[in-house]
C-alpha positions as CSV (number, residue, x, y, z in Angstrom):
1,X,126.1,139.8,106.6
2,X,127.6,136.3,107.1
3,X,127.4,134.0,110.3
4,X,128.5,130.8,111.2
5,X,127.8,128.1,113.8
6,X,129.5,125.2,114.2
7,X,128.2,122.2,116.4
8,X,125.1,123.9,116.4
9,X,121.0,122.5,116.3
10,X,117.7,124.1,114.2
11,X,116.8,126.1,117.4
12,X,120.4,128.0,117.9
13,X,119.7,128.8,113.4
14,X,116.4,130.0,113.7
15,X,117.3,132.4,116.7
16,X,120.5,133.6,114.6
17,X,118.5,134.2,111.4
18,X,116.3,136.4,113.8
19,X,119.4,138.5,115.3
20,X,120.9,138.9,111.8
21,X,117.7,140.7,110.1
22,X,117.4,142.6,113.1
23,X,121.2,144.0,113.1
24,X,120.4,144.5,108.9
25,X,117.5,146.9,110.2
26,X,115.0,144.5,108.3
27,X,112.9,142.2,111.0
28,X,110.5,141.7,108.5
29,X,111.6,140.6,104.9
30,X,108.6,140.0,102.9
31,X,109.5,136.8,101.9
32,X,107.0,134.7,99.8
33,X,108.2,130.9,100.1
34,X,110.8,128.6,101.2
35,X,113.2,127.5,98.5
36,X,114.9,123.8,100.1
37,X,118.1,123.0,97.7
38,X,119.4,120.3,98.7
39,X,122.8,119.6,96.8
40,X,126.7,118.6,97.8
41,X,129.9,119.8,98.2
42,X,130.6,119.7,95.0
43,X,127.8,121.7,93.5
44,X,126.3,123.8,96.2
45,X,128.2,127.2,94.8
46,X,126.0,126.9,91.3
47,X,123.3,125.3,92.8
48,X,122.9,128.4,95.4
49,X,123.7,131.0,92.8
50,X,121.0,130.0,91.1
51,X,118.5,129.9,94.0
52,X,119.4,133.6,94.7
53,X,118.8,134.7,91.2
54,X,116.1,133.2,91.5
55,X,115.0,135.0,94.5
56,X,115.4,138.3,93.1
57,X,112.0,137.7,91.6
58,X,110.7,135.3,94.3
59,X,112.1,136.7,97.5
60,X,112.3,133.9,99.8
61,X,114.4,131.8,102.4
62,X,116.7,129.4,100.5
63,X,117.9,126.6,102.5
64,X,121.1,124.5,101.1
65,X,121.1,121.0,102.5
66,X,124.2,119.2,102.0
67,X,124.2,115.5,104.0
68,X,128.0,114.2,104.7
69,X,128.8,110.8,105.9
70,X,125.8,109.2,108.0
71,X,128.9,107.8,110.4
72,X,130.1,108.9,113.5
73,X,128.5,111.2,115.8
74,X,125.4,113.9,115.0
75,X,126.5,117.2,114.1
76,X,125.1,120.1,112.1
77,X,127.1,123.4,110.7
78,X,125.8,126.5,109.2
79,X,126.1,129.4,107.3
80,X,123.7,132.3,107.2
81,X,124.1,135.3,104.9
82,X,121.9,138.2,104.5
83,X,121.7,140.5,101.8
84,X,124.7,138.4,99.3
85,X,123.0,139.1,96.0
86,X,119.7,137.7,96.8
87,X,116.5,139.4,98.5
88,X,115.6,137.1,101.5
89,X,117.8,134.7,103.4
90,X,120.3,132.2,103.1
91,X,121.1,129.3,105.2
92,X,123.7,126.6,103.9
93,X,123.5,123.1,106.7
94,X,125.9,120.7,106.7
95,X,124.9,117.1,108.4
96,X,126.6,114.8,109.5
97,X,126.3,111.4,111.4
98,X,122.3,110.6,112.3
99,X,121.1,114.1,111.2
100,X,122.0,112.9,107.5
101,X,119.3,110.4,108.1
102,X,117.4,112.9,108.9
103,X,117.1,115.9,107.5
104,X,113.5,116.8,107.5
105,X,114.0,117.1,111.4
106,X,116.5,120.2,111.0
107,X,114.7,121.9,107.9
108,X,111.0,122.0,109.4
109,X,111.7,124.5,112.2
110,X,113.5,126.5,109.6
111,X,110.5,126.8,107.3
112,X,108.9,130.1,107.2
113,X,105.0,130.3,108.6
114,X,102.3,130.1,106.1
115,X,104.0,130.0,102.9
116,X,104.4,127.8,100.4
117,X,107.5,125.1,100.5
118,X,109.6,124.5,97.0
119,X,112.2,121.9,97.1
120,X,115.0,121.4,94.0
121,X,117.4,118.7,93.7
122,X,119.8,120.3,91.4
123,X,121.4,116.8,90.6
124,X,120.9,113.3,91.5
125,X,117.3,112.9,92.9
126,X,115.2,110.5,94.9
127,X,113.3,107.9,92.5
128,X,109.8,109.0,94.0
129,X,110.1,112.8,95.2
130,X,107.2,113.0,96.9
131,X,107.7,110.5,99.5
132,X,111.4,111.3,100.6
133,X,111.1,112.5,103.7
134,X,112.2,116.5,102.8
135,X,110.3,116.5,99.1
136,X,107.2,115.4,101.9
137,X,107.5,118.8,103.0
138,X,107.0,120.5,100.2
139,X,104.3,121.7,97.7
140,X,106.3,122.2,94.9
141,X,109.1,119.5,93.9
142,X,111.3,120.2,91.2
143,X,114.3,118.0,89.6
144,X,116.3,118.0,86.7
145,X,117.0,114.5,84.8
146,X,119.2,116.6,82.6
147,X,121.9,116.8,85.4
148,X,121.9,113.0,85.7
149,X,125.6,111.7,84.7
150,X,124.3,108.6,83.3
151,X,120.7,107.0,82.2
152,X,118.9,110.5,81.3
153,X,116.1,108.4,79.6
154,X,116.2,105.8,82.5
155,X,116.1,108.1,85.1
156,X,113.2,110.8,83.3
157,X,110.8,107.5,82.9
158,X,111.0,106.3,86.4
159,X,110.2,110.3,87.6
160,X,106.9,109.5,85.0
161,X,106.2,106.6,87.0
162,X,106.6,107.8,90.2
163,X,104.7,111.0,89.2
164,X,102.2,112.7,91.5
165,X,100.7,116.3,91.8
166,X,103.7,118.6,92.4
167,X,106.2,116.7,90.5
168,X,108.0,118.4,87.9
169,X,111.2,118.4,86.1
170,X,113.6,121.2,84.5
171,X,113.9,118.9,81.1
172,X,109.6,119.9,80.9
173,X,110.3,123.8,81.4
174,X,112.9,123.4,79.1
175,X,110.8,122.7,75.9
176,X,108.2,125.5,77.1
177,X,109.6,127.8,74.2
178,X,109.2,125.1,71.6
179,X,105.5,124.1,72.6
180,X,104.5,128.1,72.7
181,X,106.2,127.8,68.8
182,X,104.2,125.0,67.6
183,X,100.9,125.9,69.4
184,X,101.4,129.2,66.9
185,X,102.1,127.3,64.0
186,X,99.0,125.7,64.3
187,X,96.6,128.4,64.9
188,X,98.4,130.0,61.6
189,X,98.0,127.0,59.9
190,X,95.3,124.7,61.4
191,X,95.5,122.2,59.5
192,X,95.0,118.2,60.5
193,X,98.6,116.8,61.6
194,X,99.1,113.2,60.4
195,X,102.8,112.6,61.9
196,X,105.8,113.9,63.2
197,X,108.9,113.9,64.7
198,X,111.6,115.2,67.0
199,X,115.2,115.1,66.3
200,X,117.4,115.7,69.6
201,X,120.6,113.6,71.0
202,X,120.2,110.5,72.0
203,X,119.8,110.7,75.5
204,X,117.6,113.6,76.3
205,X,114.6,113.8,78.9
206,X,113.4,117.1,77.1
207,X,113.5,115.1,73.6
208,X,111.3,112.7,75.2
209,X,108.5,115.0,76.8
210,X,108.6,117.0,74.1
211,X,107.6,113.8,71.6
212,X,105.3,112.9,74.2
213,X,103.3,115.5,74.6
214,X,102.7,115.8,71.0
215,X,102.1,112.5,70.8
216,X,99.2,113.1,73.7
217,X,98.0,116.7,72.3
218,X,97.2,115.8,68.7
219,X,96.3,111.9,68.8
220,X,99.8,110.9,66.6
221,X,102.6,108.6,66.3
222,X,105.5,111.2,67.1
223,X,109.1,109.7,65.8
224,X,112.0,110.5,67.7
225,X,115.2,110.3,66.1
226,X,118.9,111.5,67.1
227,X,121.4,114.1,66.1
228,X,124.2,115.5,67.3
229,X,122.7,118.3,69.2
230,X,122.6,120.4,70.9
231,X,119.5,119.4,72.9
232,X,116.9,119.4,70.2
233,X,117.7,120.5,66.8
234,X,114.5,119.8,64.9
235,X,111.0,119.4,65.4
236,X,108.3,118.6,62.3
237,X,104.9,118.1,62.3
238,X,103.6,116.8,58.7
239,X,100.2,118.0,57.6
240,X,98.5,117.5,53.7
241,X,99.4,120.6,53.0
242,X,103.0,120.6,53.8
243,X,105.5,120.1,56.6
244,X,105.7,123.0,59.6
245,X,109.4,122.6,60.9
246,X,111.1,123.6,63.7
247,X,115.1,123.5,63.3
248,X,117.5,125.0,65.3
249,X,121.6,123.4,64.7
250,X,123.1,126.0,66.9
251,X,121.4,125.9,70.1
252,X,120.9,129.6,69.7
253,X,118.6,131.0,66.5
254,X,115.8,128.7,65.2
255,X,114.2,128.7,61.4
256,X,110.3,128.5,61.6
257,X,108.2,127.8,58.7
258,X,105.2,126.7,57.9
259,X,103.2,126.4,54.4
260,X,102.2,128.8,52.4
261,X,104.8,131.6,54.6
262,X,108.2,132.5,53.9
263,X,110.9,131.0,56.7
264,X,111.5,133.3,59.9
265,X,114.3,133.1,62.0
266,X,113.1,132.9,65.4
267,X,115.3,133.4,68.5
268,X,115.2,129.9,70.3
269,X,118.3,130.5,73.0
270,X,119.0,127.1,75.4
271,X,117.9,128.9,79.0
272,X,120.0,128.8,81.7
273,X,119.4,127.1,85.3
274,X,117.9,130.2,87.1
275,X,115.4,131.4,84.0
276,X,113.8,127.7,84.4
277,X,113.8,127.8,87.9
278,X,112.2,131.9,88.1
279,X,109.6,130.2,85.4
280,X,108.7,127.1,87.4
281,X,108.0,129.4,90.7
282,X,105.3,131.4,88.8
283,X,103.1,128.3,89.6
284,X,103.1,126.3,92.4
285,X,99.6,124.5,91.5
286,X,99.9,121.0,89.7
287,X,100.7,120.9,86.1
288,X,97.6,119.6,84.6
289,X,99.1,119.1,80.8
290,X,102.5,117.7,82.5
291,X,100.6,115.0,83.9
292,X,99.0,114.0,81.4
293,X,102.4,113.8,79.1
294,X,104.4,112.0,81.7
295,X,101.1,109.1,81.5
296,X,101.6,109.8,77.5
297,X,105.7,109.0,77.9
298,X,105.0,105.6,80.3
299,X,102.1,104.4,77.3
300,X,104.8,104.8,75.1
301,X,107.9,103.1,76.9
302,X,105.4,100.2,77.9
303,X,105.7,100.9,81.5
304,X,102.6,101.5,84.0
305,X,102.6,104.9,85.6
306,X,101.9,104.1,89.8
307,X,100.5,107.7,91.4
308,X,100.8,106.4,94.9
309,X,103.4,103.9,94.4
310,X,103.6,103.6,98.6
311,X,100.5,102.6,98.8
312,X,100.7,99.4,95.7
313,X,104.0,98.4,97.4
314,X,101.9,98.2,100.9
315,X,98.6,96.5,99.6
316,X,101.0,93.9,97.5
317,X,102.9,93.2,101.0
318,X,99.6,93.1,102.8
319,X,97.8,90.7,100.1
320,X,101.3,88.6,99.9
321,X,100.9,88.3,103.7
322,X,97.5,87.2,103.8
323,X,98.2,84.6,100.5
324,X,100.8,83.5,103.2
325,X,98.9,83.0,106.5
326,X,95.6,81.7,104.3
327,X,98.3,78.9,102.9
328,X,99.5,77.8,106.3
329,X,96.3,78.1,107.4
330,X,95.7,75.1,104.8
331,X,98.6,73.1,105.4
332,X,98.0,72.9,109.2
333,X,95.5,70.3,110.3
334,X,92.7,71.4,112.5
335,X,92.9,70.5,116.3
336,X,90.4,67.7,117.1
337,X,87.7,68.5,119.2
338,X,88.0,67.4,122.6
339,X,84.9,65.2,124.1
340,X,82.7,66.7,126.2
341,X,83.7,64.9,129.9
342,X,81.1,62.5,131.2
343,X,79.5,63.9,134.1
344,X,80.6,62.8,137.7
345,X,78.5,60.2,139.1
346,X,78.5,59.5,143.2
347,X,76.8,57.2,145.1
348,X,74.1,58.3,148.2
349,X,73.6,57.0,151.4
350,X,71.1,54.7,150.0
351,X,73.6,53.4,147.1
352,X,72.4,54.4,144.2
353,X,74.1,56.3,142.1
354,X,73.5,60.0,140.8
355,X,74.8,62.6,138.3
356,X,76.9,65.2,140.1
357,X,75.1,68.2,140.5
358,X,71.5,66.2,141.1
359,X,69.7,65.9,144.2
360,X,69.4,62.0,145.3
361,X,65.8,63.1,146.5
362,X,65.1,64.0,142.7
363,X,66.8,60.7,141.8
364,X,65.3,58.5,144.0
365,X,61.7,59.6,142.7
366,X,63.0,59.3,139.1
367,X,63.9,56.0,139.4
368,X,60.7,54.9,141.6
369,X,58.6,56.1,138.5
């Protein structure tokens, strides 16, 4: 089932998604999250795919957010579809003119009732996730530095910067295979690692978690080199007793070995979009160990990881502003006093003269003393 509204407001959606699982014979859909994608023209048809896939094994209401040109008047379009090879809902929202400013004010009467919030930005992202105004909404935040066109490396280190609990990236779930391979190699072999290294191309945010968290988990220098690909093509850790290796040329089937045991082939297949996703919606709490290696990948690049980095800009402002007003403050002289006026003095009937505010009884008697 397919609907669409043109020139149409959150209210006007929420009441259609309501008519259209009531005509589908479903009023309730046992949904378990809200999935936000928000994408563009050009890739919402992958981006959604995916999200549907997805929901297959996380039924839930995906919501595509694509924002047009922030000129001209207001206006929102959508498209709802029931049932088109998903299990939940699907509501694609075009904006255009001041509600592409805002988009957190359409999407937050569309989210469902007590249930989690997930929000993916399938290609470029905002530099700090958690305070755009629709990742703010969500629990879970999810981007994927491997869809960046240029500055992979660039643009993986400033997420690490910019990190805070619920950030994660697809170039993290992406090594998840490789890490479960070496954590085995070591409980078959555990023997004391003195070095290592990762060979991947040259610009890949997966390369660089993956050295860092190695780097972080066994107290090494981790070397990072390039190949040709694809992705990662090698991984070695060096021990006293021989090297355990990692190598995979083909992006497909891996060669494992580790000393003292013959070589195995190992199936080490590059995942598509909607596996990493289905994996990253099994937990929605923070990622404990991915903190921990995006700190690891800022020690490494030199750069100083901010967790609230709202909050530093503010306090600088604020502390700038005071520097500021305490400077003036210096600068301008301090307004002179002003002398206390001499009292009024009048003169009685008997002409002498008294303070104002005196009795010339009380003065006379003062001045016959």
């Amino acid at each position: 089932m397919a609907i669409e509204l043109s020139g149409t407001n959150a209210g006007k959606v929420a009441s259609a998604l309501l008519l259209a699982r009531r005509k589908a014979g479903s009023p309730t859909m046992g949904m378990v999250m809200t999935f936000v994608v928000v994408t563009d023209e050009g890739d919402h048809y992958d981006a959604l795919r995916s999200a549907r896939a997805v929901s297959r094994e996380h039924p839930s209401r995906i919501i595509g957010v694509i924002r047009r040109s922030a000129r001209g008047a207001a206006n929102l379009d959508a498209e709802i579809k029931i049932g088109d090879g998903g299990a939940g809902e699907q509501v694609l929202l075009r904006m255009s003119g001041e509600l592409a400013k805002h988009p957190e004010s359409v999407v937050l009467p569309l989210l469902l009732a007590d249930s989690p919030v997930v929000i993916w930005w399938p290609g470029k992202a905002p530099d700090d996730p958690a305070e755009d105004p629709l990742g703010s909404l969500a629990q879970r935040r999810i981007t994927d530095m491997a869809a960046v066109s240029r500055g992979r490396a660039a643009a993986m280190l400033q997420q690490a910067q910019n990190y805070q609990p619920g950030n994660t990236d697809l170039s993290w779930t992406r090594i998840t295979p490789w890490r479960a391979l070496l954590a085995a190699a070591l409980d078959q072999y555990p023997a004391k690692v003195t070095g290592g290294e990762v060979a991947a191309e040259r610009s890949n945010p997966s390369a660089d978690l993956l050295t860092a968290w190695l780097s972080d988990r066994l107290g090494v220098t981790i070397d990072r080199t390039v190949s040709k690909g694809p992705g990662i093509t090698r991984v070695c850790l060096c021990t006293g007793g021989g090297d355990i290796e990692i190598s995979r040329p083909d992006g497909v089937l891996a060669d494992f070995s580790i000393p003292n045991a013959p070589n195995r082939p190992v199936a080490l297949k590059r995942r598509e979009t909607a596996e990493l996703l289905a994996e990253e919606l099994r937990r929605l709490d923070p990622d404990d160990i991915y903190d921990d290696t995006v700190k690891r990948l800022c020690k490494i690049a030199g750069r100083k990881p901010s967790a609230t980095p709202s909050l530093s800009v503010k306090s600088t402002q604020e502390s700038e502003a005071s520097s500021d007003e305490t400077s003036a403050a210096k600068r301008t002289p301090s307004a002179p006093t002003a002398k206390k006026a001499s009292p009024r003095r009048r003169t009685t009937k008997s002409g002498r003269t008294t303070k104002a505010g005196k009795s010339p009884t009380k003065a006379t008697k003062k001045s016959s003393r």
